[in-house]
SELODO-192848 format. One record per residue: x, z, y of N, C-alpha, C in turn; residue in one letter. Coordinates in nm, 2 decimals. Atoms other than C-alpha are relative to their C-alpha. Example, Ala and Ser with C-alpha at 12.3 -4.5 7.8 and 13.67 -1.06 7.14 Angstrom:
! SELODO-192848
rec neast=0.09&nup=0.00&nnorth=-0.12&caeast=1.23&caup=0.78&canorth=-0.45&ceast=0.09&cup=0.00&cnorth=0.12&vomar=a
rec neast=-0.09&nup=0.00&nnorth=-0.11&caeast=1.37&caup=0.71&canorth=-0.11&ceast=-0.08&cup=0.08&cnorth=0.11&vomar=s
This chain:
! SELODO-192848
rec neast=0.11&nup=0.09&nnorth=0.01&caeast=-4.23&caup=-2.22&canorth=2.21&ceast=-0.08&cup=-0.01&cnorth=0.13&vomar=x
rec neast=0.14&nup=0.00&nnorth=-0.14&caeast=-4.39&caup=-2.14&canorth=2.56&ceast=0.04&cup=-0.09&cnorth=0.10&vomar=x
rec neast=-0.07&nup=0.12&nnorth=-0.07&caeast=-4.08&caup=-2.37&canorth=2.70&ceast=-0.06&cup=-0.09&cnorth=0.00&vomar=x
rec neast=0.02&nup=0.07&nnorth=0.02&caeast=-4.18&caup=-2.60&canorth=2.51&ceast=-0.15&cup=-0.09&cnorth=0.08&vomar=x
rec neast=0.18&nup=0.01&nnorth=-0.03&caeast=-4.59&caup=-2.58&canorth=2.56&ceast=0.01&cup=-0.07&cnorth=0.17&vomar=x
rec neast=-0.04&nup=0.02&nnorth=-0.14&caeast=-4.47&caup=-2.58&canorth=2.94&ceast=0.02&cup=-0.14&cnorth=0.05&vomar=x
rec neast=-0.07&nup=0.13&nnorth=-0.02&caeast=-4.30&caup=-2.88&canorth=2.97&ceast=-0.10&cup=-0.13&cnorth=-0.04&vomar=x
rec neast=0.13&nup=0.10&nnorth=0.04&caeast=-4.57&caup=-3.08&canorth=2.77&ceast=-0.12&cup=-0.01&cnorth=0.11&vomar=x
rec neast=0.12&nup=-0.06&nnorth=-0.07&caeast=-4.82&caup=-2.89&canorth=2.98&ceast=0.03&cup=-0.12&cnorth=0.15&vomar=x
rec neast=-0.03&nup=0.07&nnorth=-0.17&caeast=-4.63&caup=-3.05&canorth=3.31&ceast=-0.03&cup=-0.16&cnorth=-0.01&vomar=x
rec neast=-0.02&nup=0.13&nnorth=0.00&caeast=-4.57&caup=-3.39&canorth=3.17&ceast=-0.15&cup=-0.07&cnorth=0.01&vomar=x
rec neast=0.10&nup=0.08&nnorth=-0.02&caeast=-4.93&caup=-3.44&canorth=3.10&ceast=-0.09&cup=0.00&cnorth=0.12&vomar=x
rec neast=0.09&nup=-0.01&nnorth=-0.12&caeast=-5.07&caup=-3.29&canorth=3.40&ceast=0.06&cup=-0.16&cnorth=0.13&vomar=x
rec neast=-0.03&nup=0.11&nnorth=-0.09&caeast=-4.82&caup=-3.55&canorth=3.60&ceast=-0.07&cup=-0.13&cnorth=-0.04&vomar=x
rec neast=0.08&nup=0.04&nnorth=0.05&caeast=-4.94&caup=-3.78&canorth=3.39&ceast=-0.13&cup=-0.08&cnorth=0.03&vomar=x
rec neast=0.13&nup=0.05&nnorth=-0.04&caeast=-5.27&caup=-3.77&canorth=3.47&ceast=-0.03&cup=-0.02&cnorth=0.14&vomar=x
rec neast=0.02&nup=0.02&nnorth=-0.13&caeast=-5.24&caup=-3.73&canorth=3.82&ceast=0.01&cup=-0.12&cnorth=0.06&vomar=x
rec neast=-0.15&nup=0.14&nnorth=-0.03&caeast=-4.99&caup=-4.04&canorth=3.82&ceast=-0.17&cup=-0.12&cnorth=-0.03&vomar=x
rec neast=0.16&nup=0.09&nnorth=0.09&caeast=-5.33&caup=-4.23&canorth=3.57&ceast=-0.10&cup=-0.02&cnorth=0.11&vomar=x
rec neast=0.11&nup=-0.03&nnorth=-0.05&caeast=-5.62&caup=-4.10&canorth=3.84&ceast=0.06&cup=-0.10&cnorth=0.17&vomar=x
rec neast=-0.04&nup=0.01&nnorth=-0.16&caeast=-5.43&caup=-4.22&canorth=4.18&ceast=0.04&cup=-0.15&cnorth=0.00&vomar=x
rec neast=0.04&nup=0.15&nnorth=-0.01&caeast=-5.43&caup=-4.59&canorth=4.03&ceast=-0.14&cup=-0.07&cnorth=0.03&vomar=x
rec neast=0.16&nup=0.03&nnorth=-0.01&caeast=-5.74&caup=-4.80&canorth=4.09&ceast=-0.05&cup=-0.08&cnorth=-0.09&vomar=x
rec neast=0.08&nup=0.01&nnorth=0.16&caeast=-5.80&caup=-4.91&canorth=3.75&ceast=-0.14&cup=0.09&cnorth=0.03&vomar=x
rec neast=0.10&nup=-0.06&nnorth=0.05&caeast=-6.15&caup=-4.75&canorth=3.66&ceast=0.05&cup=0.03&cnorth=-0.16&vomar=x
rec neast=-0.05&nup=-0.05&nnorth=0.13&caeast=-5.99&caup=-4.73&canorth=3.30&ceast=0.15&cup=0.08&cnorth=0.00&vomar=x
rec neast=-0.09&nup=-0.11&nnorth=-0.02&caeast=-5.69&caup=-4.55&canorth=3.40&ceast=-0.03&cup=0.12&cnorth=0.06&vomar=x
rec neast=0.08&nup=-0.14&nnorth=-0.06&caeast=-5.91&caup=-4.32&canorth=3.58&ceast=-0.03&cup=0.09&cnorth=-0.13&vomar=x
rec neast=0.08&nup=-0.12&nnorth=0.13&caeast=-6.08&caup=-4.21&canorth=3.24&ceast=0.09&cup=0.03&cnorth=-0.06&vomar=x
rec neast=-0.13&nup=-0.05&nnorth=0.06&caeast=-5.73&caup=-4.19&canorth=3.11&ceast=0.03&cup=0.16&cnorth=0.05&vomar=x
rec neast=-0.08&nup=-0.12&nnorth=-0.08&caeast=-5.60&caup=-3.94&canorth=3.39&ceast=-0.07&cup=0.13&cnorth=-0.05&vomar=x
rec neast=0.10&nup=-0.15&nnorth=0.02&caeast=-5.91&caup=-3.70&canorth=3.36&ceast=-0.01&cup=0.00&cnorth=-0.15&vomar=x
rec neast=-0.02&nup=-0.04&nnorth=0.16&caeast=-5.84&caup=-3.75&canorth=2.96&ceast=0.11&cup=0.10&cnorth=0.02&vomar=x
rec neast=-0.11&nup=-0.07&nnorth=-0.05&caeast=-5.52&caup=-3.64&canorth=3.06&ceast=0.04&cup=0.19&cnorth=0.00&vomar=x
rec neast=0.06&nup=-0.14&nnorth=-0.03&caeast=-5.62&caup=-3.32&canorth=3.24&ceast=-0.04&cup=0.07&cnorth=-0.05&vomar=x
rec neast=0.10&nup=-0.16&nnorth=0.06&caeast=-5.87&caup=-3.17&canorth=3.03&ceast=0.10&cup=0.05&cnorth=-0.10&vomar=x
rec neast=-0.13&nup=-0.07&nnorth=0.06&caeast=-5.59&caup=-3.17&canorth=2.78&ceast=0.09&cup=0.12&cnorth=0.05&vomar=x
rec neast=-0.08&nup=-0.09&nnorth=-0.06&caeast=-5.36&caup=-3.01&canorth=2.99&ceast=-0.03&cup=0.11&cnorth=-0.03&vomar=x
rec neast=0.09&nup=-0.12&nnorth=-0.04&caeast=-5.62&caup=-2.73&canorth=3.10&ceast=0.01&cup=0.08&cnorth=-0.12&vomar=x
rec neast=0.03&nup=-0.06&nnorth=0.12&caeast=-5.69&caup=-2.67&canorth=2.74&ceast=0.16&cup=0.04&cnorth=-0.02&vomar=x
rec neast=-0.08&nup=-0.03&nnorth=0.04&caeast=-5.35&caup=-2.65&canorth=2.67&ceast=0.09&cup=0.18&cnorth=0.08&vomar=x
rec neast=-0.03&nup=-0.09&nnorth=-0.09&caeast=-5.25&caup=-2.39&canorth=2.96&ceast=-0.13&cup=0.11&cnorth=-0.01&vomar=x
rec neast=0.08&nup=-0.15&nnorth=0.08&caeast=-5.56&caup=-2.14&canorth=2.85&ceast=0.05&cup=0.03&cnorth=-0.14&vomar=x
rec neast=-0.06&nup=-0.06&nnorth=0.13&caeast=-5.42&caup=-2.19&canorth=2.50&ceast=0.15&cup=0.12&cnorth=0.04&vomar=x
rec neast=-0.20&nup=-0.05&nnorth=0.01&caeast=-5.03&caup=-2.07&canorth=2.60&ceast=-0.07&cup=0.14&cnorth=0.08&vomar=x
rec neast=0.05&nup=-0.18&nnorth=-0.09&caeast=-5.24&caup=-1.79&canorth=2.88&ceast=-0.02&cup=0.11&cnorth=-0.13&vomar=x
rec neast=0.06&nup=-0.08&nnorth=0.12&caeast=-5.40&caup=-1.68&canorth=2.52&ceast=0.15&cup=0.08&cnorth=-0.07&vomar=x
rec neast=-0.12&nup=-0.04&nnorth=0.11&caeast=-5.02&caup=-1.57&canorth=2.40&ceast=-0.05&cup=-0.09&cnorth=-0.10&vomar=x
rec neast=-0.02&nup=0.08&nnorth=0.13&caeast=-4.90&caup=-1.81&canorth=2.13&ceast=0.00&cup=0.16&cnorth=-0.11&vomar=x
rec neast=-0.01&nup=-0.07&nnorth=0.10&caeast=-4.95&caup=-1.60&canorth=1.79&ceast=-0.02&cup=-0.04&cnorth=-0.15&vomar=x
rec neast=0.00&nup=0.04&nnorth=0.15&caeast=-4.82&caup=-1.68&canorth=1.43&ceast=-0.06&cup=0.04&cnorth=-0.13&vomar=x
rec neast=0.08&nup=-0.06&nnorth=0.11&caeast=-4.98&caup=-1.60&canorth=1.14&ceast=-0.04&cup=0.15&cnorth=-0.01&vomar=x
rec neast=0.08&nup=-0.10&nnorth=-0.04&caeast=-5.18&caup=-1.36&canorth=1.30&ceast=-0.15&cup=-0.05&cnorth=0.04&vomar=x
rec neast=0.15&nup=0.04&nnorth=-0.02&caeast=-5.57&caup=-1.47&canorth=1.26&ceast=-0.08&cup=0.11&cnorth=0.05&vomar=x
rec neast=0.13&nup=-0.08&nnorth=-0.07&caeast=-5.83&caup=-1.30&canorth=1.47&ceast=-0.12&cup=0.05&cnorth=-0.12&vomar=x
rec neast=0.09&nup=-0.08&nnorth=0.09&caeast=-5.97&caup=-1.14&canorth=1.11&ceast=-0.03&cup=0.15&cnorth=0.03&vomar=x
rec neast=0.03&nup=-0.17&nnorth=0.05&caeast=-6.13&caup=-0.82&canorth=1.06&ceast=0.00&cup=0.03&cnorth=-0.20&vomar=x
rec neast=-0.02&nup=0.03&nnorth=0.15&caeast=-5.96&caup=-0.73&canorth=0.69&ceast=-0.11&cup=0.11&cnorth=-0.07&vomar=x
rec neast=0.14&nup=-0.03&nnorth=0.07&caeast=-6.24&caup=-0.63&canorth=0.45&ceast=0.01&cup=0.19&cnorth=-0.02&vomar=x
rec neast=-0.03&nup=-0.17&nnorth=0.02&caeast=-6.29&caup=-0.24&canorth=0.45&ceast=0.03&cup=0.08&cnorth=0.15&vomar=x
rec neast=-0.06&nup=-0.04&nnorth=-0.12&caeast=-6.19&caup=-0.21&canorth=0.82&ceast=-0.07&cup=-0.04&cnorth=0.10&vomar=x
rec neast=0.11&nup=0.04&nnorth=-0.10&caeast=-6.41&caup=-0.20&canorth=1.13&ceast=0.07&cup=-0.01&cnorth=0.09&vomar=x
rec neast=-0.09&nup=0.07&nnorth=-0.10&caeast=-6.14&caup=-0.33&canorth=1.38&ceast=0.08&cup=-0.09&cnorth=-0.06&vomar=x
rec neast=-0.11&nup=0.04&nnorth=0.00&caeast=-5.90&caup=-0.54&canorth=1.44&ceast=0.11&cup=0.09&cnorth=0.02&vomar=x
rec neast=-0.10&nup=-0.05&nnorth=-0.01&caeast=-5.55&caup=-0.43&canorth=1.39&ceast=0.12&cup=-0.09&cnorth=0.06&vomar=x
rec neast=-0.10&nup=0.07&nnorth=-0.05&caeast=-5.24&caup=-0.52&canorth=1.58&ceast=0.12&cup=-0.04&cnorth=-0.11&vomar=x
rec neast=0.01&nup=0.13&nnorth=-0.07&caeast=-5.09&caup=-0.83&canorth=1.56&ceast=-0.13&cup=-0.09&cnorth=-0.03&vomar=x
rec neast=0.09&nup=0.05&nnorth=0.03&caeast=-5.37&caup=-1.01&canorth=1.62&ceast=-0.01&cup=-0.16&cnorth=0.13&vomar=x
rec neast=-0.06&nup=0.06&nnorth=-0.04&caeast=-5.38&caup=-1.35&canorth=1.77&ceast=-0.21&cup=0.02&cnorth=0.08&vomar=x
rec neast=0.09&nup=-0.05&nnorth=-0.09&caeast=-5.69&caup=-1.35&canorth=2.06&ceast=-0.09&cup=-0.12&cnorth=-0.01&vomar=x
rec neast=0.07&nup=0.07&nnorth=0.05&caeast=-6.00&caup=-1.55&canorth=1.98&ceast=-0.08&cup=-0.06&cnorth=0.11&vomar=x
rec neast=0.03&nup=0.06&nnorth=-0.14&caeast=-6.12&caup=-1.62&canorth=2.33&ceast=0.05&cup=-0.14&cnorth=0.05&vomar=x
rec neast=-0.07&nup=0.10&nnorth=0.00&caeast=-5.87&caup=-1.87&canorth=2.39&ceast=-0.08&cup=-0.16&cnorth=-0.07&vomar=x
rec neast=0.11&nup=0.05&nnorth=0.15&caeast=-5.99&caup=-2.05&canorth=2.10&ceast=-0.09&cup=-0.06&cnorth=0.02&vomar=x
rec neast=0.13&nup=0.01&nnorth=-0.02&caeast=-6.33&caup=-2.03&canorth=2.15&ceast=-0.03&cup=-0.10&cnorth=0.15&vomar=x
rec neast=0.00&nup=0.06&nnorth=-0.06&caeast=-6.29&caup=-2.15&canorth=2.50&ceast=0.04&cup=-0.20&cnorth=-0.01&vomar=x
rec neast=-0.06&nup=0.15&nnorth=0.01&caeast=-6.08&caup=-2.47&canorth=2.41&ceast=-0.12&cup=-0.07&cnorth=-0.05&vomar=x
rec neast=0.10&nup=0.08&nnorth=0.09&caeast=-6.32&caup=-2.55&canorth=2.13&ceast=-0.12&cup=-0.06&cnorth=0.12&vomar=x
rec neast=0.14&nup=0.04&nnorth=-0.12&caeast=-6.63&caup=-2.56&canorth=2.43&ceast=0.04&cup=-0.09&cnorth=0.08&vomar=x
rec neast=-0.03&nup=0.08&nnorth=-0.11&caeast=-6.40&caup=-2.72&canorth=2.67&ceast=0.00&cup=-0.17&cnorth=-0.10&vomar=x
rec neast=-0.08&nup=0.13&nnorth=0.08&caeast=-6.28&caup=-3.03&canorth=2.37&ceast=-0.18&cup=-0.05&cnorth=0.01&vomar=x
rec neast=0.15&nup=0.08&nnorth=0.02&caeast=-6.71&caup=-3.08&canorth=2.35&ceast=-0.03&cup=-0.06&cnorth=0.10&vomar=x
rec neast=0.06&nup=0.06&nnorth=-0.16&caeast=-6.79&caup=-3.09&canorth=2.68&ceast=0.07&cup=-0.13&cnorth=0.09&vomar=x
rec neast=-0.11&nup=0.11&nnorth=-0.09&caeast=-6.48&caup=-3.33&canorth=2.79&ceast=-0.01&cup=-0.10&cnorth=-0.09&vomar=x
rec neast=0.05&nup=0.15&nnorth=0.08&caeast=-6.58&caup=-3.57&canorth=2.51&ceast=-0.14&cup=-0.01&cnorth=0.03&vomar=x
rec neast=0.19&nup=0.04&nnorth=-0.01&caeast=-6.96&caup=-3.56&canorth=2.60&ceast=0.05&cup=-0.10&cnorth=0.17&vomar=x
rec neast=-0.05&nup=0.03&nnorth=-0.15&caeast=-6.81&caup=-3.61&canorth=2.98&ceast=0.06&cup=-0.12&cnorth=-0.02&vomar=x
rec neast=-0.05&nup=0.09&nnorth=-0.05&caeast=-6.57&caup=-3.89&canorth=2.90&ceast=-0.09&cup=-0.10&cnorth=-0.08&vomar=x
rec neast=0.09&nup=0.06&nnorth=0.02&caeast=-6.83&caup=-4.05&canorth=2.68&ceast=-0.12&cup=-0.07&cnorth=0.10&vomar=x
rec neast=0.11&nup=0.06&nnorth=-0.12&caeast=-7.07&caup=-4.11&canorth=2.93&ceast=0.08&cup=-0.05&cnorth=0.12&vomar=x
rec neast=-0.07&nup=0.12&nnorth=-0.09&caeast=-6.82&caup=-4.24&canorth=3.20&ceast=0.09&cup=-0.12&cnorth=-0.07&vomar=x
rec neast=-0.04&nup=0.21&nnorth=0.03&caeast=-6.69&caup=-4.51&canorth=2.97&ceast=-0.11&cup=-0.06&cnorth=-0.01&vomar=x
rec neast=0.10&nup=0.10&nnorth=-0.05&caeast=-7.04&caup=-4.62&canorth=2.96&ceast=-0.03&cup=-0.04&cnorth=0.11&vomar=x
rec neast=0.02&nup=-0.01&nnorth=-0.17&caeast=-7.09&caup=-4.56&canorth=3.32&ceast=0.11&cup=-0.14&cnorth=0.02&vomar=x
rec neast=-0.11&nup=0.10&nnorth=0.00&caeast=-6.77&caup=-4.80&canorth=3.34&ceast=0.01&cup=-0.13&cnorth=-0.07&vomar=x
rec neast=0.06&nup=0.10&nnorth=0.09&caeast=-6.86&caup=-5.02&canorth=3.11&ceast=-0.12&cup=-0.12&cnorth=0.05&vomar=x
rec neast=0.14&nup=0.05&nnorth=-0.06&caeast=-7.14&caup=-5.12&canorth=3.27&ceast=-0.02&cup=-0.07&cnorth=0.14&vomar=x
rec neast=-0.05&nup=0.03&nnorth=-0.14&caeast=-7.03&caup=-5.12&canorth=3.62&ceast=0.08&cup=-0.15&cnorth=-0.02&vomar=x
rec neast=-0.08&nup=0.11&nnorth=0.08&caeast=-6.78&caup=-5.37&canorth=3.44&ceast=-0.04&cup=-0.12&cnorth=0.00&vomar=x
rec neast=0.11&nup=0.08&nnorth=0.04&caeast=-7.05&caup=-5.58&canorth=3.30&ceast=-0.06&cup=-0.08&cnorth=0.12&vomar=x
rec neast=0.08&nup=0.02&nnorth=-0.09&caeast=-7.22&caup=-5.59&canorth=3.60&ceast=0.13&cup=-0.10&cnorth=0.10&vomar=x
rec neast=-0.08&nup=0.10&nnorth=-0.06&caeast=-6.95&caup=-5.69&canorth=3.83&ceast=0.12&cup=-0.09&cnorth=-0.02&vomar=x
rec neast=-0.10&nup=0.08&nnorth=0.01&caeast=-6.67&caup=-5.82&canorth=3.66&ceast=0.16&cup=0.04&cnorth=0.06&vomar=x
rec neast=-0.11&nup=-0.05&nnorth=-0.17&caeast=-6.42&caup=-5.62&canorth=3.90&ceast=0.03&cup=0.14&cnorth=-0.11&vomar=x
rec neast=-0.07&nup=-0.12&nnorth=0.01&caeast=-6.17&caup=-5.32&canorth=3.77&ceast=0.06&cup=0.07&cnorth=0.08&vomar=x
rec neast=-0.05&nup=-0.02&nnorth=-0.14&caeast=-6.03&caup=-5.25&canorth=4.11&ceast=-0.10&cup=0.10&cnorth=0.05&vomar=x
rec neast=0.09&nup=-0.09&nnorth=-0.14&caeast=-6.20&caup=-4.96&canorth=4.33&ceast=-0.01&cup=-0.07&cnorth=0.11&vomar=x
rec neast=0.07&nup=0.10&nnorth=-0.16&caeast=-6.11&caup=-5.16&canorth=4.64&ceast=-0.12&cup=-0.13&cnorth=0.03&vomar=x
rec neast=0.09&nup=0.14&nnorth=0.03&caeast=-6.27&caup=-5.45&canorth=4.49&ceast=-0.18&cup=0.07&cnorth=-0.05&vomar=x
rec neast=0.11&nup=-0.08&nnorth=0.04&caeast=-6.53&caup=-5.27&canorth=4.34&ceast=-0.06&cup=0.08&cnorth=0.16&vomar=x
rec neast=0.10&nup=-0.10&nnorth=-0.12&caeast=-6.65&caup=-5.06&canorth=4.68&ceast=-0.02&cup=-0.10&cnorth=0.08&vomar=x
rec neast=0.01&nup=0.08&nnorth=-0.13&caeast=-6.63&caup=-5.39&canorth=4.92&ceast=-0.14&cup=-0.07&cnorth=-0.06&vomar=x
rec neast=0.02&nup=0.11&nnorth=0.02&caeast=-6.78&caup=-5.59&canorth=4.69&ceast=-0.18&cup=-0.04&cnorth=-0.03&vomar=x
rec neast=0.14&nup=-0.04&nnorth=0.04&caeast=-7.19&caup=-5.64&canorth=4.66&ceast=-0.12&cup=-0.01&cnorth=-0.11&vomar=x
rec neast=0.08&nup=0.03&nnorth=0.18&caeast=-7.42&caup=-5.61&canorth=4.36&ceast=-0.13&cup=-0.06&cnorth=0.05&vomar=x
């Protein structure tokens, strides 16, 4: 399964790098969609993959017992999935607007051009 995660992991990282290094402004917000994926995905696989093993504590028992699948991981993706939608939220408006304004989806066109 970690093959697999792996290989996903690469594809999307290329991916996004491939998305970010065009000069779209909308393939930009692609690429860094891209990435955070990735990221999240590569702390998930660090976390050890673990199957039906929930990070419970069973009733009567004041630890965890092993096998137990590690909740950190977890916890982190969940924070990162908020923060990278609050983040790409506000740069499609940002883009959006820029848009609006000039008419232009090009970086080169967009940096020469004057508002």
């Amino acid at each position: 399964m970690e093959i697999v995660l792996a290989i996903v992991i690469g594809v999307l990282y290329g991916a996004g790098v491939y998305m970010i290094l065009r000069r779209s402004l909308f393939k930009l917000i692609l690429g860094l969609s891209l990435l955070g994926h990735a990221s999240n995905l590569v702390i998930f696989t660090v976390g050890r993959l673990t199957r039906n093993a929930p990070p419970l504590i069973p009733e009567g028992a004041y630890t965890l017992a092993a096998p137990y699948s590690d909740p950190l991981p977890q916890a982190l993706i969940l924070t990162a999935i908020v923060i990278g939608f609050g983040v790409q939220a506000f740069a499609i408006v940002l883009i959006k607007r820029a848009h609006r304004i000039t008419r232009v989806d090009d970086f080169d066109v967009l940096s020469t051009q004057q508002v």
